[in-house]
Residue, then its C-alpha position, 0 to 999 in steps of 0.5 A: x601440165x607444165x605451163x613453160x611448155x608449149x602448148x596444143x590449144x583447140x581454138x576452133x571445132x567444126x563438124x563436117x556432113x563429109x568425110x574430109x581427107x586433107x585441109x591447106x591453109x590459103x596463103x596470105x589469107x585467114x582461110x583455109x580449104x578443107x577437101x574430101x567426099x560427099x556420101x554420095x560419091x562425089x568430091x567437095x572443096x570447102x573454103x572457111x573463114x577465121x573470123x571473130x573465133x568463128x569458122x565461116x563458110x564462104x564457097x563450096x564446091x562439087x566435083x564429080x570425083x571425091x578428092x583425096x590431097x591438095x596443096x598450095x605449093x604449086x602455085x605463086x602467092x598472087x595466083x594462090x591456084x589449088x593443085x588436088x589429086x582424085x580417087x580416080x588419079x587425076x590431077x587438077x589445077x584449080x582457080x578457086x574464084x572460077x572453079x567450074x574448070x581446072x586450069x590445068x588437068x592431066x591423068x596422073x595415076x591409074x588409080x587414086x592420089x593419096x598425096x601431092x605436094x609442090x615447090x612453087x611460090x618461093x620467089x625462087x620460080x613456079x614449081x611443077x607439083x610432085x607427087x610424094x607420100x607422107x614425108x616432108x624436107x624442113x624447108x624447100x628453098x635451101x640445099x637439102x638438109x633434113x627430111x622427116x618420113x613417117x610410117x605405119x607402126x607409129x615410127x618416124x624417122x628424121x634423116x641429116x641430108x647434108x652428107x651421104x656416104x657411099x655405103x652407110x647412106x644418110x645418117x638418121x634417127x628414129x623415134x616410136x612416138x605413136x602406137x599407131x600410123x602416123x598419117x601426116x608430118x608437118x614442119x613449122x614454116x617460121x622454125x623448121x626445126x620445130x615439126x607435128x606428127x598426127x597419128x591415128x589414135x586422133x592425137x598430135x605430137x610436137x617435136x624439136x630437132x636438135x642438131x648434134x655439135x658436130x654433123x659429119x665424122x670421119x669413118x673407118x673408110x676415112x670419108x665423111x659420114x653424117x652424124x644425127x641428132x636428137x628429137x625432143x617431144x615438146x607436148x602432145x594432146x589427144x584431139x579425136x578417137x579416129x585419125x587425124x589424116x590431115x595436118x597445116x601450119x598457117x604461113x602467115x600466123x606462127x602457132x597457127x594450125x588446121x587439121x582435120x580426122x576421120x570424125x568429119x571434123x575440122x579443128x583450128x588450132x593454136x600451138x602457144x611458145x613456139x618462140x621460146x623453145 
């Protein structure tokens, strides 16, 4: 093990009494929510906090409807409001310091919201949350540039966003990098260049994107074409034997990390020489 390399270090392990299906760090805070179902059928929000290399748990919440996404990301940093989707397809807005009604609700789906995502909270205005699967742009305050998509036979690709051709489209690259779905993609918000797979054999691997010397190329057709680049794998690490099915870098904490798999556990990780590389 090479130690000029970053590397994956499981900081804190927490088992759970539910299954957890996503966990999202709290915006300028030292805690995150971890969301999933009760045995029983019904939906819980756990908030933790990091204190002294300890997870403390300091509220948790019930709901009647098992609760399958949430995100941050529809929110202003002063609200910090926490948008979930259910198995039953509804979509909740919630203030997690009266939690007892959403603020906002509407019937999203007929059936269950595997994923949610939302642009609010960049100082560039409040954004309505939209729903996507599995994919994630490098950064959502920039003209679009690169966006990772993941898919079930342990592929990724990476698309150059910049430039697209009439007939040929994006330009991309792909990379075999799990030998089983990959469950979730995650840009590191300080370097987006930098980004995690979680795959379902329970481990993580960390890439870096490396742009080619030139991004657009004349083709036979004399219009512009985009030109991919390379990925780099940095380091991987085996956390679990069951998916890893949900993955968060701190906004706040370079290399900090929470991530969360079908084995009821919740893991604080942190992922060291991100700096350097």
């Amino acid at each position: 093990m090479s130690l000029e390399k970053p590397q994956i270090i499981a900081h804190i392990q927490k088992s759970l009494n539910y299954t957890v299906f996503d966990s999202r760090w709290i915006p300028c805070s030292a805690k995150f929510v971890c969301m999933g179902n009760f045995a029983r059928g019904t939906g819980v929000v756990q908030i933790y906090e990091v204190q002294h290399g300890e997870l403390q748990l300091v509220k948790e919440i019930e709901k009647a409807k098992p609760i399958k996404c949430g995100t941050f990301g529809a929110t202003s940093l002063q609200q910090r409001h926490l948008a979930t989707g259910d198995f039953d397809g509804s979509l909740n807005v919630w203030n997690l310091e009266v939690p007892e009604s959403p603020v906002y609700s509407v019937k999203a789906h007929k059936e269950i919201i595997n994923s949610i995502d939302g642009v609010g909270g960049l100082g560039i205005g409040d954004g309505a949350p939209e729903i996507v699967c599995s994919v994630e742009f490098d950064r959502k305050d920039i003209n679009m540039n690169k966006l990772v998509a993941t898919s079930l036979e342990g592929k990724f690709h990476v698309f150059d966003m910049r430039t697209q051709h009439p007939t040929k489209g994006f330009a991309s690259v792909s990379e075999k990098a799990h030998k089983s779905t990959i469950w979730q993609v995650r840009h590191l918000p300080q370097n987006r260049d930098i980004f995690m797979t979680a795959g379902g054999a329970g481990n993580l691997h960390l890439w870096k994107y490396e742009y080619p010397a030139q991004r657009t190329k004349k083709g036979a057709d004399d219009v512009d074409m985009g030109v991919a680049g390379s990925v780099n794998l940095l380091q991987n690490v085996t956390l679990s034997t069951q998916p890893i099915s949900s993955l968060d870098w701190s906004p706040d904490k370079q290399g900090l990390c929470v991530c969360s798999s079908f084995d009821q556990s919740v893991r604080v990780l942190i992922v060291t020489k991100l700096n350097t590389v």
